[in-house]
C-alpha positions in Angstrom: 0.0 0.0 0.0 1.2 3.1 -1.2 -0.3 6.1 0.7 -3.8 6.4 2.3 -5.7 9.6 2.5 -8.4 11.9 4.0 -10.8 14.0 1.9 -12.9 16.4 3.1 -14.5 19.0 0.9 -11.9 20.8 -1.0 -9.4 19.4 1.9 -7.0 16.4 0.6 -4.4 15.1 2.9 -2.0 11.9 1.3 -0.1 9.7 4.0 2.5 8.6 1.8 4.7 5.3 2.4 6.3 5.4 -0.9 6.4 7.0 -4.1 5.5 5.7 -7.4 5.0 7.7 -10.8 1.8 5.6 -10.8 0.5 6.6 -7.5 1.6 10.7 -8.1 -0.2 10.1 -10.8 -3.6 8.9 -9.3 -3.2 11.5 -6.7 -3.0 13.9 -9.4 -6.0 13.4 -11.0 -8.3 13.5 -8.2 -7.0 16.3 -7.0 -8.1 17.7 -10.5 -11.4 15.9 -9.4 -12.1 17.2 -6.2 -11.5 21.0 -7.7 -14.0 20.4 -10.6 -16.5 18.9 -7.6 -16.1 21.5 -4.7 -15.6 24.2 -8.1 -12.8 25.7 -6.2 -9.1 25.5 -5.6 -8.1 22.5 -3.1 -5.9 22.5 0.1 -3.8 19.9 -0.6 -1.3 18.6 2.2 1.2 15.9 1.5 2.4 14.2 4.8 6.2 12.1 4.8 7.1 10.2 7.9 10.0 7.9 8.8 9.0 5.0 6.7 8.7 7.0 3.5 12.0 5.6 1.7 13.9 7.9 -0.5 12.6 7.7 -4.1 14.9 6.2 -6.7 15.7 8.3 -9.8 13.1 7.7 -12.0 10.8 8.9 -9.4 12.7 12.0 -8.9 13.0 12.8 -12.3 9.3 12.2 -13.0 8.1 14.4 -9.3 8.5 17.8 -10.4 5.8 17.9 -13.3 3.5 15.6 -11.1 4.2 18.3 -8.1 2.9 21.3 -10.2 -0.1 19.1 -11.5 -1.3 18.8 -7.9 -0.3 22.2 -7.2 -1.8 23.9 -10.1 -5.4 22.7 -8.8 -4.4 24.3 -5.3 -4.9 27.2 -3.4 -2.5 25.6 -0.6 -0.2 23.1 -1.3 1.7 21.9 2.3 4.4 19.5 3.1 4.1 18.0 6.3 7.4 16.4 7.3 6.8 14.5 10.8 9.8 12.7 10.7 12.5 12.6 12.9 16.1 12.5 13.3 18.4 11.6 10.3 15.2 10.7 7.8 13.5 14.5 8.5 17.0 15.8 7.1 17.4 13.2 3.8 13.0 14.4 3.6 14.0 17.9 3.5 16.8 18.4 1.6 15.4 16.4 -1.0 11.8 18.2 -1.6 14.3 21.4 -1.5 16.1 20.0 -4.4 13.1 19.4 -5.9 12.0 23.0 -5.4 14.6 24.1 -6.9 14.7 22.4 -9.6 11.0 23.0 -10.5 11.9 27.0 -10.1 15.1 26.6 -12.4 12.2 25.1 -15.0 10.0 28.2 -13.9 7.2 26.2 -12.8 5.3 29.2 -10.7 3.2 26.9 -9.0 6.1 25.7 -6.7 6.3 28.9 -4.9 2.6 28.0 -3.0 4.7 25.1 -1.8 5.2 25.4 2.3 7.2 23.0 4.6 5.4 22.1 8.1 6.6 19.7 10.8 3.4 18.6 12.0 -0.1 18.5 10.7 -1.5 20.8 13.5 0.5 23.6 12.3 -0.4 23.0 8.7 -4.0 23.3 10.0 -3.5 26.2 11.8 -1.8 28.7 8.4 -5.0 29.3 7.4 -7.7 27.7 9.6 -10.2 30.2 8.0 -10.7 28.3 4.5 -10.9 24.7 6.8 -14.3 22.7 5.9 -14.2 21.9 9.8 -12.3 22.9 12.9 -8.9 21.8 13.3 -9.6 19.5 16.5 -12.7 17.7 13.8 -10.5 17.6 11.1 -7.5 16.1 13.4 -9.7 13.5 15.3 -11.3 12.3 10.9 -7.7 12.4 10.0 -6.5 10.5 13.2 -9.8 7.7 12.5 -9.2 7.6 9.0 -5.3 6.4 9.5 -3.4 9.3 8.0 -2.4 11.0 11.4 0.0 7.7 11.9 2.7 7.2 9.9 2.5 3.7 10.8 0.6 1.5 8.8 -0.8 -1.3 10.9 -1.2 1.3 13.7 -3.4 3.4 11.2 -5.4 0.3 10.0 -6.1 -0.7 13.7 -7.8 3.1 14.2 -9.5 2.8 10.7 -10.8 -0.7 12.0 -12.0 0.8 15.4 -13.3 4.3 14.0 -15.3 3.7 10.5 -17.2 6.7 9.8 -14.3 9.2 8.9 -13.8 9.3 5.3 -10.9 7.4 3.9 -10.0 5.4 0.7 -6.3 3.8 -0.3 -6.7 4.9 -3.8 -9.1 7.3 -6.1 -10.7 6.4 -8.9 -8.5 6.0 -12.3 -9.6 8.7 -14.8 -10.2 5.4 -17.2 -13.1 3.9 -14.9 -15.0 6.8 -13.7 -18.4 8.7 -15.2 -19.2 12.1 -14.7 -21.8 11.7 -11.4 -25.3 13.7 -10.9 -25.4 17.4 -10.7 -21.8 17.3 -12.4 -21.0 20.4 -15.3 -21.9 18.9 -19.0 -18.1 19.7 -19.7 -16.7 17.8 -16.5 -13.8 15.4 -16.7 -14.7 11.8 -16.0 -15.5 11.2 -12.3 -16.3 14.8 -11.4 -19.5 14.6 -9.1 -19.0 11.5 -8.2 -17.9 10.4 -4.0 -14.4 8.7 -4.5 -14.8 5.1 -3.9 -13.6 3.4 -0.8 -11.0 0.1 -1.1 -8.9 -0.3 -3.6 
């Protein structure tokens, strides 16, 4: 399992655990979804822990463009690095790199980009434009397993505490309809919940 994630309006939040060009990819596109369903600009929040391994090159070289992708359908775009020790370093200096590389290309986008040690203080830059209060949010995120950077420690919560919403993966742009109430000109899936299991 490759990341898990909360959605909450236009709020997305991705526990990663490793990065694929496949996954970047799926997270990508429903980000694009969830702006074309809430028909505004998402808070997106990416959140690396300790057991996030260090991508290999091919995901590095392939980050950047998927980076602006997300970013370009954001009004927020926030890196949450609760790691600690030695791996917070190696986390950091490598999403600076990629920063800078993605300015050197003049990708704009990348300048929305903020760094944040834990997900309370990502809550807290701009709790106006929340869909909830930070302590709701926090105690979905926490049930919904993203809080934890550990996996069977967040699948133990998610077992225990059903009702926050949670999926491991959206649905692939090939397999989804535009849903009820969605624009005639909406990209396949808009209007539509994202689906739970994967």
């Amino acid at each position: 399992m490759a990341y898990r994630f909360y959605i909450r309006e236009h709020l997305f939040v991705v526990r990663w655990q490793s990065l694929t060009l496949e996954d970047l990819d799926r997270v990508a596109t429903q980000a694009r979804l969830i702006r074309v369903q809430q028909r505004r600009d998402i808070i997106y929040a990416g959140l690396q822990g300790d057991g996030l391994a260090e991508p290999d090159a091919d995901v590095r070289k392939g980050l950047v463009p998927r980076a602006v992708a997300i970013a370009k359908t954001s009004k927020h775009y926030h890196l949450v690095i609760d790691a600690t020790g030695m791996r917070a370093s190696v986390h950091r200096s490598i999403i600076r790199g990629l920063m800078g590389v993605a300015r050197a290309l003049q990708f704009e986008e990348v300048r929305k980009a903020r760094l944040f040690e834990s997900v309370r203080d990502m809550l807290e830059f701009d709790p106006d434009d929340l869909p909830a209060s930070i302590d709701t949010l926090l105690r979905e995120m926490d049930a919904a397993g993203v809080l934890s950077p550990e996996p069977d420690r967040a699948l133990a919560r998610q077992a225990t505490r059903p009702y926050a919403v949670v999926t491991e993966r959206p649905a692939a742009p090939d397999d989804a309809t535009p849903g009820p109430g969605a624009p005639p000109d909406a990209p396949r899936g808009a209007g539509q919940e994202p689906r739970s299991g994967a």
